[in-house]
C-alpha positions in Angstrom: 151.0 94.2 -24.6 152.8 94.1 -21.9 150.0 94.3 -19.5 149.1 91.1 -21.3 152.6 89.4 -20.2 152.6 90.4 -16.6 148.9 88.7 -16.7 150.6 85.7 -17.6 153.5 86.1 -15.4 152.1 86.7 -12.0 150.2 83.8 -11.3 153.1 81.3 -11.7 155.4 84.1 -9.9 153.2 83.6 -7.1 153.2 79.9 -7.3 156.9 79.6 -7.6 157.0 81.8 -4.5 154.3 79.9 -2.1 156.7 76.5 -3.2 159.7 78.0 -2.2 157.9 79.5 1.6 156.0 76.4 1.8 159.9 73.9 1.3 161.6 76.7 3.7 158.8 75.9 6.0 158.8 72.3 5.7 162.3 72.5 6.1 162.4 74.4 9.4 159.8 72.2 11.1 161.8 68.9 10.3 165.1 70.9 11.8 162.9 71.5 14.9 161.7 67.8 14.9 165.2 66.7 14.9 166.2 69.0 17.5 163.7 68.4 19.9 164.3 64.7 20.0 163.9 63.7 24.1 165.1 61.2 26.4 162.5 59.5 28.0 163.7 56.8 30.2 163.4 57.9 33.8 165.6 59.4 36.4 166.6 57.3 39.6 168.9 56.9 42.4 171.0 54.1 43.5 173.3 53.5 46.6 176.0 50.7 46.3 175.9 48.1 48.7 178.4 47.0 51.5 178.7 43.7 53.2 179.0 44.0 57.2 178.8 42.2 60.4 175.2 43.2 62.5 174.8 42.7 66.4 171.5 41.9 66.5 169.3 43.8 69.0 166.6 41.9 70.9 163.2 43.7 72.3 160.8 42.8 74.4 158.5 43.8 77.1 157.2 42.9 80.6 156.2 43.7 83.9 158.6 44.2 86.9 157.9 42.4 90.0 159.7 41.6 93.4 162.2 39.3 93.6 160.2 37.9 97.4 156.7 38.9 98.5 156.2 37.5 101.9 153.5 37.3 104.6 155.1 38.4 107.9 153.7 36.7 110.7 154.3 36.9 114.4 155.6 34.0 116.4 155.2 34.7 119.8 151.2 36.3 121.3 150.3 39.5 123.2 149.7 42.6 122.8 150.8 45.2 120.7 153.1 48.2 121.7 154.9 49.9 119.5 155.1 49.8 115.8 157.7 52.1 113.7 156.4 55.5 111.8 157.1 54.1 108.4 155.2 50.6 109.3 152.2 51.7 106.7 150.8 50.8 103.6 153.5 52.2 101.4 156.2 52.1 103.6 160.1 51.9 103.0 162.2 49.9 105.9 165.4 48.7 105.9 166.6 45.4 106.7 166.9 44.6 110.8 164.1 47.9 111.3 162.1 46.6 114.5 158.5 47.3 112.8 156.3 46.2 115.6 157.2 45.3 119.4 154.8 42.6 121.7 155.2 43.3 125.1 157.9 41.7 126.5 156.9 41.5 130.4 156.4 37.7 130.6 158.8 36.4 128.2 161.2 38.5 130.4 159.9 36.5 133.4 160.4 33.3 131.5 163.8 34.1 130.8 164.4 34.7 134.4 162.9 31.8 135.1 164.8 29.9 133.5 167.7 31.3 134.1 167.2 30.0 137.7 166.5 27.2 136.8 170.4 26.5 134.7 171.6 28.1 138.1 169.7 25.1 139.9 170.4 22.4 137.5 174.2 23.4 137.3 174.6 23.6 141.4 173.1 19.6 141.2 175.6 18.5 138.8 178.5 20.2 141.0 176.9 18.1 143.9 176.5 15.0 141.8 180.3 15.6 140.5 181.9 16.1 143.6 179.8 12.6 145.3 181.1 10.6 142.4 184.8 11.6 143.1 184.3 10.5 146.6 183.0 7.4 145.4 185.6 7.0 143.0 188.6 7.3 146.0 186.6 4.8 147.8 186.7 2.5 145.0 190.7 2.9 144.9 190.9 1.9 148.7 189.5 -1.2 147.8 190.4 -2.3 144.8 189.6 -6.1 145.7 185.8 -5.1 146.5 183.4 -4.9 143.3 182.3 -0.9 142.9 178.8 -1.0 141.0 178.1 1.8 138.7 175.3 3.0 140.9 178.3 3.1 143.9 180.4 5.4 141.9 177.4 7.8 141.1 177.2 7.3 137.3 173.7 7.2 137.0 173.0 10.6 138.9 175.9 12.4 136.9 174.7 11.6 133.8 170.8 13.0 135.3 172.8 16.2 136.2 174.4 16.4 133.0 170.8 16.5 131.7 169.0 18.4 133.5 171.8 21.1 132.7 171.0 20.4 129.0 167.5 20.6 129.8 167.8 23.7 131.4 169.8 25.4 128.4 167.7 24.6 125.8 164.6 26.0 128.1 166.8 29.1 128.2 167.2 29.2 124.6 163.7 28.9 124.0 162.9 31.5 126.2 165.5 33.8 125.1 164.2 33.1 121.6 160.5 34.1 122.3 161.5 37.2 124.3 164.0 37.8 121.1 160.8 37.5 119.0 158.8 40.1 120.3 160.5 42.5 118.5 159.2 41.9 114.3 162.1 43.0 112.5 162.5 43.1 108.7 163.8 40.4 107.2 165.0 42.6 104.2 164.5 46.1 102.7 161.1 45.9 102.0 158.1 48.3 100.6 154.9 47.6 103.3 151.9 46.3 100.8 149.9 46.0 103.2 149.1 46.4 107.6 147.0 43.9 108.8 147.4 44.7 113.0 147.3 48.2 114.9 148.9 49.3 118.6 147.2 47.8 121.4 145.9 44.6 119.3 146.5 41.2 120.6 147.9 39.0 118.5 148.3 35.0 118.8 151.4 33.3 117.6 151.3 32.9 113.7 149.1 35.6 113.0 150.1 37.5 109.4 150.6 41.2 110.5 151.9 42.5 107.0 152.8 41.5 103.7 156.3 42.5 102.4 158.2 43.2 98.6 161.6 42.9 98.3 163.3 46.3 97.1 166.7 45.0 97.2 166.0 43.0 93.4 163.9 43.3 91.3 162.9 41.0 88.4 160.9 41.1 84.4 159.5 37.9 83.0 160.1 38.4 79.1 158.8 36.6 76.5 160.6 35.7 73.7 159.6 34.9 70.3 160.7 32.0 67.6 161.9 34.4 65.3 163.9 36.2 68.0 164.9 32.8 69.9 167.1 31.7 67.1 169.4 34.5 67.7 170.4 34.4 71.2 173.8 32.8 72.4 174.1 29.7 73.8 174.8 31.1 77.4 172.0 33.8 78.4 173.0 34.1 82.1 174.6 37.4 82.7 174.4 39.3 79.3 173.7 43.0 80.1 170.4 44.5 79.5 168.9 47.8 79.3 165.5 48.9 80.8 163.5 51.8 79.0 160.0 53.2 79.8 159.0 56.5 77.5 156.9 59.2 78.6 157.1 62.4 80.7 158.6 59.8 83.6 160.3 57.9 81.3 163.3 56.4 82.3 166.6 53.9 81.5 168.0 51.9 84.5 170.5 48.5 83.2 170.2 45.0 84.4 171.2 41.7 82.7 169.8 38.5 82.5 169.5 36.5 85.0 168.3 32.4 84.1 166.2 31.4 81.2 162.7 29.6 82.8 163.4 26.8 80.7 160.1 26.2 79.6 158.3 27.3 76.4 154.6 28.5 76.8 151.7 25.6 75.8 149.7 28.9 74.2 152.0 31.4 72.9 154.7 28.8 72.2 157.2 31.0 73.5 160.3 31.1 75.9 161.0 33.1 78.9 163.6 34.7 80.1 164.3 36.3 83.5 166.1 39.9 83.7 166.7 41.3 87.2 167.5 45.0 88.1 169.5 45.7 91.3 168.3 47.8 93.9 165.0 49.0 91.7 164.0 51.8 94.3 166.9 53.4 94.4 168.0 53.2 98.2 171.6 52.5 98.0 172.1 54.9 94.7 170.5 57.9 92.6 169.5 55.9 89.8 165.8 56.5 89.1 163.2 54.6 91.3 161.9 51.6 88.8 158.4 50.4 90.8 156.6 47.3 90.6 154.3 46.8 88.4 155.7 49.0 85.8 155.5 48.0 82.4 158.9 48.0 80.5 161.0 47.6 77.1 163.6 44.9 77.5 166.6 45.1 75.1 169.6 43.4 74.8 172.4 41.9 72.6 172.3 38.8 70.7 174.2 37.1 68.2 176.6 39.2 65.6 175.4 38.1 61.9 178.6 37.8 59.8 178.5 39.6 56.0 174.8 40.5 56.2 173.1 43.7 54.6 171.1 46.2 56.0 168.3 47.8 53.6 165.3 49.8 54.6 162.4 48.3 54.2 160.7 50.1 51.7 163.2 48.7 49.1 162.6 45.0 50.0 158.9 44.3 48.3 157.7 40.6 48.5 161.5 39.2 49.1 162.6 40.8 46.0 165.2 44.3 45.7 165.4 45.8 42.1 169.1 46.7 41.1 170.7 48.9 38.7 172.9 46.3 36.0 175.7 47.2 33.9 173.3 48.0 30.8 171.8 50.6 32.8 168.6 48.2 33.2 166.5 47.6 36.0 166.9 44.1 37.4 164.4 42.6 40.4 166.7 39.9 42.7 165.0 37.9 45.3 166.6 38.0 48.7 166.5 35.9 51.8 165.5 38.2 54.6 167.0 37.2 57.5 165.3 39.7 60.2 163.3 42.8 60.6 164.8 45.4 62.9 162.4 48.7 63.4 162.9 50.4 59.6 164.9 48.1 58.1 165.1 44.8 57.3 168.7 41.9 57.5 169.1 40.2 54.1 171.6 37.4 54.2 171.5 35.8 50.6 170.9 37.0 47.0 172.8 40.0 47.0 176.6 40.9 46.4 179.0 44.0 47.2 179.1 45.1 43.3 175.4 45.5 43.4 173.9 48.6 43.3 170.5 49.0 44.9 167.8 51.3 43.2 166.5 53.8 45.9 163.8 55.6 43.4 162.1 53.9 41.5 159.6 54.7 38.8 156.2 54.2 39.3 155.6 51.3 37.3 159.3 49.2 36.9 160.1 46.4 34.4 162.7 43.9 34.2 164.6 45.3 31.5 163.8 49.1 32.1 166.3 51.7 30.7 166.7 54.6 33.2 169.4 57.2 34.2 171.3 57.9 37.5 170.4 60.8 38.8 173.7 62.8 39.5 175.5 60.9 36.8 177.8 62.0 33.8 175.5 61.6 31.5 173.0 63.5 33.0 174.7 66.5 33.8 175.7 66.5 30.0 172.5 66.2 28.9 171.5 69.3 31.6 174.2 71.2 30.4 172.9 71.1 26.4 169.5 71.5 26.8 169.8 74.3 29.1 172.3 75.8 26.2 168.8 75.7 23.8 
């Protein structure tokens, strides 16, 4: 019998026990559920954003040239007989250096020559003077009697008088061509090029060398629309700062010298001039800057007032996503004013309350809920679920 009852017992025993496991399970799993509810609007980082006035930097390049290149030519003939050491291809002289010396034998003679001949024209015009003062008494013995001008010697003391000119300006000349056999450098000047050799007879106006100028130097640089807009009305004299990179890199400041006043039919561009002082370094241990070289122009332009500075990877197509007070992402379209190496100058479209999205998620909406990395809210949120 009561074999019987437990036979009737134990089956719903057993069910009453699988409902109770099977709620206490249910039970736990919608605990965990609830528990294990996650955030999942992303994580980002924003900067605010400060208004501030922005001297704007202008680059650009070119190659430096003399400031003169001449063709040195001789103006007096004969022969060649000295020439100094550093008269080569290559050369440095300094202003007044004698580089080359004609010989000198028969302009000397000349000079002699007419020397003696001042000497000659000088003694006639004391002759001629002293005849017309004899005249001239005459003439005040007889102050009744008509005295022509040919009487009182005019005639032949004005001829004296020019002879004597004559004879100085024949002197001069002289002088000058025996002066001129010595070629002396008109400035400091690097030799380009030789064109005569000792002993070599040269006739007058024949080029012996050509000449740069080493005291200035000067850069043609172009210069942009987009970079035009921002230089100051007066260009003459603002500083500027010559760079070349590289194992003989160097940095040597000039300014600006004129603006060429012309803007190019093809590139559509403006010029201006800078000019460096004393490019090879003769007069001062600044490093030597030689022609030809290829060099980075900068210099200061016009100071932008309240503009912001943003690096360009968070400026897309005119447009900068911001963090509103929801906690929302929010695109706003900017003006960009200029690019400067990383970053970009946006005048318009943004305020100082705004607060610029740095990270962005990888696919951002207008209206996006995200968190601020480092804020309150997620450091709470850290703090509990490192607690589970």
């Amino acid at each position: 019998m009561q074999a019987k009852i437990l036979k009737w017992i134990l089956p719903f025993a057993a069910l009453g026990i699988g409902f109770i496991g099977f709620t206490g399970i249910n039970a736990v799993a919608k605990n965990d559920d609830e528990s294990d509810v996650v955030d999942t609007r992303p994580i980002v980082e924003v900067e605010a954003i400060k208004a501030q006035d922005h001297q704007v930097v202008i680059n650009s390049y070119g190659e430096v040239v003399p400031l003169d290149q001449t063709m040195l030519s001789v103006q007096v003939s004969g022969e060649i007989e000295y020439w100094h050491p550093k008269f080569v291809t290559g050369g440095i002289v300094s202003k007044g250096d004698v580089l080359l010396r004609i010989e000198k034998d028969n302009y000397e003679a000349a000079v002699l020559q007419a020397e003696a001949a001042l000497s000659s024209a000088q003694a006639q015009l004391i002759e001629e003077q002293a005849l017309a003062d004899v005249a001239a008494d005459e003439a005040k013995r007889f102050p009744n009697k008509k005295h022509t001008d040919l009487f009182l010697r005019k005639p032949q003391l004005m001829s004296a008088h020019a002879a004597v000119k004559s004879a100085k300006a024949a002197l001069k000349r002289a002088q000058r061509d025996l002066d001129n056999c010595d070629v002396v450098a008109p400035f400091n000047a690097l030799i380009v090029s030789r064109e005569v050799g000792l002993g070599q007879f040269v006739s007058t106006g024949s080029p012996v060398a050509q000449l740069n100028n080493i005291e200035q130097a000067e850069v043609v640089i172009p210069i942009a629309g987009f970079d035009s807009i921002f230089l100051p009305e007066q260009v003459s004299g603002l500083k500027a700062t010559l760079t070349q990179k590289g194992v003989n890199g160097f940095t040597r400041d000039a300014y600006i010298h004129r603006d060429l006043g012309v803007v190019d039919q093809q590139t559509r561009m403006s010029s201006l001039v800078v000019r460096i002082e004393d490019p090879y370094g003769l007069t001062s241990s600044k490093p030597k800057v030689k022609f030809g070289t290829y060099v980075q122009v900068q210099f200061k332009g016009e100071t932008l007032r309240q503009i912001y500075r943003l690096p360009q990877e968070l400026v897309n197509n005119q447009t900068v996503w911001l963090l509103n007070e929801e906690a929302q992402l929010e695109p706003r379209p900017v003006q960009v004013i200029r690019e400067e190496g990383m970053y970009y100058l946006v005048g318009e479209g943004l305020s100082n309350s705004d607060k610029v999205v740095v990270t962005l998620p990888e696919y951002p909406q207008r209206g996006m809920a995200v968190k601020v990395a480092g804020s309150k809210e997620n450091e709470t949120e850290s703090d509990n679920t490192g607690k589970l």
